[in-house]
C-alpha positions as CSV (number, residue, x, y, z in Angstrom):
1,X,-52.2,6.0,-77.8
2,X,-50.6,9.4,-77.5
3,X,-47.3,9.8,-76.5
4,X,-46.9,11.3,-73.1
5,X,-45.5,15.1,-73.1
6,X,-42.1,15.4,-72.1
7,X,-41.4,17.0,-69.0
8,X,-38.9,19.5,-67.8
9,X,-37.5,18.2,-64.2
10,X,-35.5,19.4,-61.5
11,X,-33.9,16.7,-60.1
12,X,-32.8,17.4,-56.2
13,X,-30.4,14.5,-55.0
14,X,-27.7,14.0,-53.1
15,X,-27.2,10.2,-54.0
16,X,-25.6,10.0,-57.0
17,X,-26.4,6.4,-58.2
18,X,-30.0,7.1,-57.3
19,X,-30.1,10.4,-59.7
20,X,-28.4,8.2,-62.4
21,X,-31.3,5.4,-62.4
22,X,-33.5,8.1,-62.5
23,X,-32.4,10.5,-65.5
24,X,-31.5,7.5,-67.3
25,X,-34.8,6.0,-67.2
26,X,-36.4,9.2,-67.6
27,X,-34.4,10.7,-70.0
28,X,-35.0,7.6,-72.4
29,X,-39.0,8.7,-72.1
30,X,-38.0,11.8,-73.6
31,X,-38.1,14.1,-70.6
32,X,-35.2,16.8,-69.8
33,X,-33.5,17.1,-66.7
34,X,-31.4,19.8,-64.4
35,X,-29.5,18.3,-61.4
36,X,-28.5,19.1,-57.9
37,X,-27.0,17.6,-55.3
38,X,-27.9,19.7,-52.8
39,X,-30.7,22.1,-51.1
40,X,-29.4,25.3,-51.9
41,X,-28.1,24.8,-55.1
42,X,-31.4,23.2,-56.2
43,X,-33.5,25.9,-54.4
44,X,-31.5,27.9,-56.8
45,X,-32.3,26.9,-60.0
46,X,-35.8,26.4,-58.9
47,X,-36.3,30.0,-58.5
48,X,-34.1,30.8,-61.7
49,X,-35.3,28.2,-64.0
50,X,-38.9,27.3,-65.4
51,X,-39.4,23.6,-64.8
52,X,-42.9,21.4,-65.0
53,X,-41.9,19.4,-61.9
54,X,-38.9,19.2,-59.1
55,X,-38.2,15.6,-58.0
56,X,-36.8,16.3,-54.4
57,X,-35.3,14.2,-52.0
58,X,-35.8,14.6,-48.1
59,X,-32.8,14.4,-46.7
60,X,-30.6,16.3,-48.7
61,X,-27.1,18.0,-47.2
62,X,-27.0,22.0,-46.4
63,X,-30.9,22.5,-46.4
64,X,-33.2,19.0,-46.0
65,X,-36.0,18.5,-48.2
66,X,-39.1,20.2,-46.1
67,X,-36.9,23.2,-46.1
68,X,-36.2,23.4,-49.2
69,X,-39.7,23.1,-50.1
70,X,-41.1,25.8,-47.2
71,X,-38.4,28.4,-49.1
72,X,-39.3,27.5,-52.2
73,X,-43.4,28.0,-51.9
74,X,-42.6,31.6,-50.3
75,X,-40.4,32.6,-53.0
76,X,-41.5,30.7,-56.2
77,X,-43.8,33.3,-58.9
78,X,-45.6,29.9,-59.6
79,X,-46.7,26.8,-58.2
80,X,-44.2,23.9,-59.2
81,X,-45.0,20.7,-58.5
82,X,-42.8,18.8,-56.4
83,X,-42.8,15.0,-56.0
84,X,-40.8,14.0,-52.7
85,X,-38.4,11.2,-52.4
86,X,-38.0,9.6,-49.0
87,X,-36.8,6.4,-47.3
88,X,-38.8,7.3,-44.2
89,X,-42.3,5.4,-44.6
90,X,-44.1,7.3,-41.3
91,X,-47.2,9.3,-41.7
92,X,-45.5,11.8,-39.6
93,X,-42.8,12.4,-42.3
94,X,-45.6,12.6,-45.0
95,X,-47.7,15.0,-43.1
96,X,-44.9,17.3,-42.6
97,X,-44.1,17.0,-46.5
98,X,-48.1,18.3,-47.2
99,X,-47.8,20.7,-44.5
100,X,-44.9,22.2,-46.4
101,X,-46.4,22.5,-49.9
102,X,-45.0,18.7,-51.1
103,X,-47.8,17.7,-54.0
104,X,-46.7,13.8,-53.7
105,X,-44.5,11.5,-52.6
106,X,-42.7,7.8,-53.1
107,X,-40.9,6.2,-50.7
108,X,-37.6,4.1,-51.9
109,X,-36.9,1.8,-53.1
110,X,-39.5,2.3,-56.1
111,X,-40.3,1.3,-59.5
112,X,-39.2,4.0,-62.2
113,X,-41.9,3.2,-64.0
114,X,-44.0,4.3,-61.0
115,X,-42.1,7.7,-61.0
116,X,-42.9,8.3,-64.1
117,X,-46.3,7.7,-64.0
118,X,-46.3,9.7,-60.9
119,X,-44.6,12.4,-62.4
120,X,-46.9,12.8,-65.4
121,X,-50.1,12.2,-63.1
122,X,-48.8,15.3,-61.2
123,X,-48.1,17.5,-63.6
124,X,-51.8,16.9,-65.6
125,X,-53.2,17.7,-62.3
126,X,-51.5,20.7,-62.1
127,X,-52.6,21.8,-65.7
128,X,-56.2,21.0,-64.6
129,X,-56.2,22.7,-61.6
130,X,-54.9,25.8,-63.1
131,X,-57.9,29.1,-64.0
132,X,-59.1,28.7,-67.4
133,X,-58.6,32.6,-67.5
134,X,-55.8,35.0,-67.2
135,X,-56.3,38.7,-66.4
136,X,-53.2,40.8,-66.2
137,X,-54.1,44.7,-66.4
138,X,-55.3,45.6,-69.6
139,X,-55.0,42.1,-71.3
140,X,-57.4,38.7,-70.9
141,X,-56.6,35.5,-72.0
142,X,-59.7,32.6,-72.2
143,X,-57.6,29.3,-72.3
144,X,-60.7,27.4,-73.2
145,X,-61.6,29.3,-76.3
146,X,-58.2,30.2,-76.6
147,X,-58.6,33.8,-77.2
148,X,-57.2,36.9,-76.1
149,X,-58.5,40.5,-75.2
150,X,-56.4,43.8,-74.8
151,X,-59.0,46.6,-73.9
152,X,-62.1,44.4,-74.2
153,X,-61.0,44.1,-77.5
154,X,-60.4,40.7,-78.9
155,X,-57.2,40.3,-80.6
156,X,-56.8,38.5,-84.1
157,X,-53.9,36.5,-82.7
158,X,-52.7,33.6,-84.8
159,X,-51.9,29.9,-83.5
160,X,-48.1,31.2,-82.6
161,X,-48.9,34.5,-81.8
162,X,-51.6,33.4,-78.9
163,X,-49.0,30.3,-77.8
164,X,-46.4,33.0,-76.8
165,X,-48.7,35.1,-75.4
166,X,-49.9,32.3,-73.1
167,X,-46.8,31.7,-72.1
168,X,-45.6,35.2,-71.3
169,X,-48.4,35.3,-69.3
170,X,-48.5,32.3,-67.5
171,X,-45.0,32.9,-66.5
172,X,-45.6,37.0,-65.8
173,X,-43.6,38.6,-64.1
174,X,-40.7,36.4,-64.9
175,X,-39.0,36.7,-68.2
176,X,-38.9,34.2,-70.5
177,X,-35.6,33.1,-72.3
178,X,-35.6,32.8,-76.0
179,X,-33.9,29.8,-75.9
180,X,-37.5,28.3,-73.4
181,X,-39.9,29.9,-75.4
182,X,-38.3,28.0,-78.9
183,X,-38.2,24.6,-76.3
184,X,-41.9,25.4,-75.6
185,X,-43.1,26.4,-79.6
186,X,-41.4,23.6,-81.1
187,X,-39.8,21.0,-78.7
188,X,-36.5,19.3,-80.0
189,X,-38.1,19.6,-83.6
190,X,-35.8,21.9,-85.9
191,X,-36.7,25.3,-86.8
192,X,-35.2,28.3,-88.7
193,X,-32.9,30.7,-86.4
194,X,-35.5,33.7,-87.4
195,X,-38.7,32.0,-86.7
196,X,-39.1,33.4,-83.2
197,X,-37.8,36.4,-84.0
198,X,-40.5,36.7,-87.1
199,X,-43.7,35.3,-84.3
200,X,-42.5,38.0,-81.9
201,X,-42.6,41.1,-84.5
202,X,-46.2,39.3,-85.6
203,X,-47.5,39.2,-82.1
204,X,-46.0,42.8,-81.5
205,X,-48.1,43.9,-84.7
206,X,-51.2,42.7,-82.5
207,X,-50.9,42.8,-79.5
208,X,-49.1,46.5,-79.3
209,X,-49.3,49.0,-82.4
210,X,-52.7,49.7,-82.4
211,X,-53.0,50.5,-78.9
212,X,-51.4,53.6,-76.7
213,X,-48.2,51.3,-75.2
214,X,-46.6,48.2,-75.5
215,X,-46.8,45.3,-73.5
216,X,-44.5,43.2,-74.9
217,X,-41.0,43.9,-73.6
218,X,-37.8,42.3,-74.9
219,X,-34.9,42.0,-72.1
220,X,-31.7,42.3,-74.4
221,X,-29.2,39.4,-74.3
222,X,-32.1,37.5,-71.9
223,X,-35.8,37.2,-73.3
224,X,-39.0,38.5,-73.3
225,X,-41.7,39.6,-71.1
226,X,-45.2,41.4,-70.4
227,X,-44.9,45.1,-68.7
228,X,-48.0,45.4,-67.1
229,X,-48.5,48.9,-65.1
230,X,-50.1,49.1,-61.6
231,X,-53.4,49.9,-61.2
């Protein structure tokens, strides 16, 4: 059986022995986790940070939950998915959650075991649901065949070379730390301080030189990202 992917969470809560149980458990499955204890703060880092998922309480000090989650689908580049946590059982509460943009949610007390399977349910979904294509300007990505195009011209992008591409894209217009793109290529397993830096010139070589302008832009001191002009 294959080990479940680990996840990058936001955790939103204002309870601190709750958040506890939670990373603890989670964190021992192998997923990461950013904390806050309140609705601005984690509205915050949900807009600055790339996450697969943002745990969320509703009632949370400053801003409550169902605003927190209205700001956060009017502002947010992406959809996130968000998991609410709430002692309120009513279907009144619930509606107002999905009304807002909530994805699912779990009512406490619950089993962590349930969160997590929750968790990882919700963010396959979200994988599934996404377009199998992406088009930005100039450049096409086919994440079934797992090919790119520049020009109507197919690319001959390597393993790496296509993986960061995806990911620039996916995450376009935001720029992408180097720091999240090494999380993303190679997860917790070590890799030589150069190795991005080597993929990056590789995919450059591709993806830029033979054509009239770059689109691959490095951010100095930050990251990378695509510059794609209006059409």
């Amino acid at each position: 059986m294959n080990k479940p992917a680990a996840l990058q969470v936001l955790l939103i809560e204002d309870e601190l022995s709750i958040a506890k149980n939670i990373a603890g458990y989670m964190e021992q499955k192998g997923h990461i986790f950013d904390f806050a204890t309140n609705g601005k703060h984690g509205l915050a880092l949900a807009l600055q940070q790339y996450y697969d998922l943002i745990i969320l309480d509703l009632n949370l000090p400053g801003m409550d939950g169902l605003q927190l989650c209205t700001q956060l689908r009017q502002q947010a580049e992406r959809h996130i998915p968000l998991l609410m946590l709430t002692a309120r059982d009513s279907i009144e509460d619930k509606v107002s959650g999905f009304q807002v943009g909530t994805d699912d949610y779990l009512t406490k007390p619950f089993s962590l075991q349930e969160l997590e399977v929750r968790c990882l349910a919700l963010s396959r979904r979200h994988l599934l649901q996404q377009q199998h294509s992406i088009t930005l300007g100039p450049l096409e990505l086919d994440k079934q065949r797992r090919i790119a195009k520049r020009d109507g011209q197919q690319l001959a992008l390597n393993a790496m070379g296509y993986k960061i591409l995806l990911l620039l894209a996916e995450a376009y217009p935001q720029v992408v730390s180097r720091s999240e793109l090494s999380r993303q290529l190679w997860r917790d397993e070590p890799t030589e301080s150069d190795a991005l830096r080597s993929h990056i010139y590789q995919l450059r070589t591709v993806l830029d030189k033979p054509f009239a302008y770059p689109l691959l832009k490095t951010v100095f001191g930050v990251g990378f990202t695509l510059e794609i002009a209006a059409t």
